[in-house]
N, C-alpha and C positions, 0 to 999 in steps of 0.2 A: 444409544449409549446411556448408562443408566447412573446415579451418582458414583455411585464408586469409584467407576472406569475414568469417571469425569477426575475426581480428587485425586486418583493415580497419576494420571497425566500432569495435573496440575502440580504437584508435587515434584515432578521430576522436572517440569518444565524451569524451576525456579532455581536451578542449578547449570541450566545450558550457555553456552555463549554464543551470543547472536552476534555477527555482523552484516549490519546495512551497506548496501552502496548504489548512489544514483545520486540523481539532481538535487542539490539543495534549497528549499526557499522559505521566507519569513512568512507567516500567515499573521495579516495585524485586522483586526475586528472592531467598528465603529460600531457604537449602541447605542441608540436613543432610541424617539418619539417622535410619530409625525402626526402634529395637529393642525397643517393649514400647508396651501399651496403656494407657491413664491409668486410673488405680485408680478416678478421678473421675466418669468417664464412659469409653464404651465409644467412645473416639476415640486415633488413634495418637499418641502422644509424639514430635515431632521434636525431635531435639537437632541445635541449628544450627553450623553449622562456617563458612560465610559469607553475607556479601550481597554484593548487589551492585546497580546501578542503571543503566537505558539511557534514551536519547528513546524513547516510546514515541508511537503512532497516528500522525497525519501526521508527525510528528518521526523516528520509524522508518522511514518511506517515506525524508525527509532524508539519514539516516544509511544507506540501503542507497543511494542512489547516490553518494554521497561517495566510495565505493570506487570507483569509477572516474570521476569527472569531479573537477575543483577548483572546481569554482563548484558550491556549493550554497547557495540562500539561502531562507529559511522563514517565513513570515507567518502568524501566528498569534496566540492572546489567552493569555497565562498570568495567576495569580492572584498579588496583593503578599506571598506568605508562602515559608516555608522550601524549598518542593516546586519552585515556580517561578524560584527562584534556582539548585537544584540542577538543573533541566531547561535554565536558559540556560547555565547550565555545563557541562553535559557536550553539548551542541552547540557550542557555542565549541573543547573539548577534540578535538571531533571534524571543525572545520576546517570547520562550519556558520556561513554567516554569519547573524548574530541582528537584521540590517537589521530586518526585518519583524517582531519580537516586539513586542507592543504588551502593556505590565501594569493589569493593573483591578483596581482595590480592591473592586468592588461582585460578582466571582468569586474562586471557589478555583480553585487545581490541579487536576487529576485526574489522582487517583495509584490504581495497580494496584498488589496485591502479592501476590504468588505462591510458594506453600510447594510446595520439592521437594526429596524426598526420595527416597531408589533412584532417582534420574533419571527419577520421577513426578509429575505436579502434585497435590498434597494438594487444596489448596482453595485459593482465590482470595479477596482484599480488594477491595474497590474503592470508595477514595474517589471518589463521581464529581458531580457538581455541576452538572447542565446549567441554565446560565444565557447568554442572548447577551448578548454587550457592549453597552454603554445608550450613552454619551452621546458617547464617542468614532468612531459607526461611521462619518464622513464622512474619518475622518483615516485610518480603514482602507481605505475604498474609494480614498482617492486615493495612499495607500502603495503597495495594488495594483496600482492604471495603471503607476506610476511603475515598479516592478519588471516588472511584462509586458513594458512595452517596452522592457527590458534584458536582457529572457530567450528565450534558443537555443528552450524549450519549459518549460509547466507543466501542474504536476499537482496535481489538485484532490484531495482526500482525505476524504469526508466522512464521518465515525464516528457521525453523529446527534447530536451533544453539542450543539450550539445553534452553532456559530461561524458557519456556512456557511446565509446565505439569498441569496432568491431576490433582490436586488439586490445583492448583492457577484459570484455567479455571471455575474449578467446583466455586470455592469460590468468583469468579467475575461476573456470570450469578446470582447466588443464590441472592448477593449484589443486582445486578442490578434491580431482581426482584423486591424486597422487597423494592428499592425507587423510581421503575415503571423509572430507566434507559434504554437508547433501548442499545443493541450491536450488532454491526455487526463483523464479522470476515474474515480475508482471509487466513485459512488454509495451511498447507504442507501436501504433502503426506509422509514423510521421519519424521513425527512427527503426528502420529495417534489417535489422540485425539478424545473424543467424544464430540459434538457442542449440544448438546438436547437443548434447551431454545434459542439460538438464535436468533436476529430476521433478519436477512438475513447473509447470507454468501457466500464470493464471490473468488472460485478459477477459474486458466485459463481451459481451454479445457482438455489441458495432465491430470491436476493437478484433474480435475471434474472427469474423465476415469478411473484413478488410483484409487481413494478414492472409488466409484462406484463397482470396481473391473470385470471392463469391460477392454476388450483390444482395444486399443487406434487405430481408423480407420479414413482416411485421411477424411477430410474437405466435405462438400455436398454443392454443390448452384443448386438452395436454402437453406441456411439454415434449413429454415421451411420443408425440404423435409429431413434435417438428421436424419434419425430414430435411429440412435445409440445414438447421442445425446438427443433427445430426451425420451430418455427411461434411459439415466445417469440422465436428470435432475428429472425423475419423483424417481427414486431409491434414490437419493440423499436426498431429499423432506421427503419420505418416513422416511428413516434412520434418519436424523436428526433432523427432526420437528419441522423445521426450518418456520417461518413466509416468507422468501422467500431465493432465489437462483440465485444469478448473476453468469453468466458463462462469461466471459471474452473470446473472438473467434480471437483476434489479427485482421484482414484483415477483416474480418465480421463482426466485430464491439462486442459486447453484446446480449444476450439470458437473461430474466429475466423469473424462473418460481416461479410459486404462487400456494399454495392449490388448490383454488377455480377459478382460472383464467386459460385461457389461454395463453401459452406461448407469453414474448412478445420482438419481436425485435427490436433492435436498430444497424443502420447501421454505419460502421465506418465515422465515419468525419474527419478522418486524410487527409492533402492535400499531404503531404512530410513524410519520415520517414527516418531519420536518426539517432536516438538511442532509442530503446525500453527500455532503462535502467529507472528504476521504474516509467515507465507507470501504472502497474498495483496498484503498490503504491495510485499513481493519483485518480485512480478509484476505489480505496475503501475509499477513505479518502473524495472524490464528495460526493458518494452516501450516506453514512455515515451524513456528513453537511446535505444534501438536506433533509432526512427523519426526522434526528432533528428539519429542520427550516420548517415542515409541508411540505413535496412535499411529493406526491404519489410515492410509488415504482417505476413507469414506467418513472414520472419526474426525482425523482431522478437517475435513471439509464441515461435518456438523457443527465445529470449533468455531472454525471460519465466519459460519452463517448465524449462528446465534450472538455474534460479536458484532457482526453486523447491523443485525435487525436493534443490536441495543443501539449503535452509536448514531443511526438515523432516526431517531430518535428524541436526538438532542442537539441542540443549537452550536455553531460553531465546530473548527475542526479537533471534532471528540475523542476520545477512547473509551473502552472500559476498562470494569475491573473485575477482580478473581469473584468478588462479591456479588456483583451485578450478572458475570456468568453463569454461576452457579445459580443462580434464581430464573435466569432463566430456562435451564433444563431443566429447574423441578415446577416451574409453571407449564411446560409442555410435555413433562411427565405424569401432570395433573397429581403431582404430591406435594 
């Protein structure tokens, strides 16, 4: 795809509406320094110099398209306490509309929180609290319709944490049909949902292997010469009947399969990688934009993977920008 095609898409994309839906959670991030070991125990002493706090899970999905579109809106369950108020808040902050946040007393938040130090992750917190909403879920389901058919394209986000079953799914394809919404989705296997009507869905390799019910076998380069892989995306295809299938391969970038197509690759364009933390976020919330603002599955997969390689890249859970993409198609269009 060459600049052109690139600033076409991007142009249109800045006019779509996007709506997210899945699990909600706060990502809070400790940064310091470690210059000595605790007399205590034989663990490192961080001495912290900041924090800081993003949407994290589906709400990161949120916040990576907010850079480039102004309609983003987010349906989700946060919990009545201190976490849930700082999470509607910094998606308000971030020009997210919080239409869709429904609060439950009868859950918590889920808060992550992550120690870095040398621009390493120490160790990781996590408040996580998997409970589905009880009493409210008919005012969810009809929140949804209401928002589907006010949205350009949605994307479903499911982290396994209980938000997302198999009647809120069913009742937000059906929606989407009916006012010719696209959706894409990025699956869990630890949340077994059936995706029929989709029009692409996009989990990593483990995540494609699993769901497939294939046993998960190391990496093949070429790519194109993985037969295991290739026979999860045609099963996958198969099963969910699905308009397409992004497999996400870490280090090997992206596999996009299609009915009627050839499988098609995209190589990774990461230069550095220092945190994989919602990468994959990145790349379904790309491809998801691209397909809405007219790019071809295989463009918008290129969308996808160059968004990627930027935000593993960078410390903490990142995004990019229109800025930062566009440089890098023209660093691997060598202009």
């Amino acid at each position: 795809m060459d600049l052109k095609r690139l600033q076409h898409i991007l142009d249109a994309a800045s006019a779509k509406r996007l709506l997210v839906i899945g699990d909600l959670m706060l990502d809070e991030f400790v940064w310091g320094n470690v210059s000595r070991i605790s007399p205590e125990a034989p663990v490192p002493v961080v001495e912290v110099e900041r924090e800081s706090s993003y949407p994290g899970g589906a709400a990161n999905v949120a916040r990576n398209l907010r850079g480039f579109t102004n309609s983003v809106t987010m349906l989700g369950v946060i919990g009545a306490d201190q976490a849930g108020e700082k999470l509607t808040k910094l998606l308000q902050e971030e020009g997210i509309s919080p239409e869709g946040l429904f609060t439950d007393p009868n859950v918590s938040t889920i808060v992550k929180t992550r120690i870095i130090a040398q621009r390493q992750q120490v160790v990781r917190f996590d408040r996580d609290h998997r409970a589905a909403p009880g009493s409210g879920r008919s005012d969810i389901v009809t929140r949804a319709r209401k928002l589907v058919q006010e949205a350009d394209a949605v994307l479903i986000e499911d982290y396994g944490k209980g938000f997302l079953d198999q009647l809120l799914v069913d009742e937000v394809i059906r929606a989407a049909k009916e006012s010719g919404t696209i959706v894409t989705c990025d699956p869990n296997p630890k949340n077994p949902l059936e995706w029929t009507g989709v029009d692409t869905i996009k989990p990593n390799r483990s995540e494609a292997f699993a769901a497939a019910g294939i046993p998960l076998t190391p990496p093949v380069h070429p790519v194109e010469k993985d037969k295991a892989l290739m026979e999860v995306g045609r099963l996958l295809l198969q099963r969910w009947q699905a308009g397409a299938l992004l497999i996400t391969l870490s280090e090997q970038g992206m596999m996009l399969f299609r009915p009627e197509d050839p499988p098609y690759h995209t190589p990774t364009r990461a230069r550095e990688i220092f945190d994989v933390s919602g990468a994959g976020d990145t790349s379904i919330s790309l491809y998801t934009l691209g397909i809405a603002s007219g790019a071809e599955p295989d463009e918008a997969a290129e969308l996808a993977n160059h968004a990627a390689g930027i935000v593993v890249g960078k410390l903490g859970t990142a995004t990019c920008s229109k800025g930062e993409l566009v440089e890098s198609f023209r660093n691997n269009a060598g202009l």
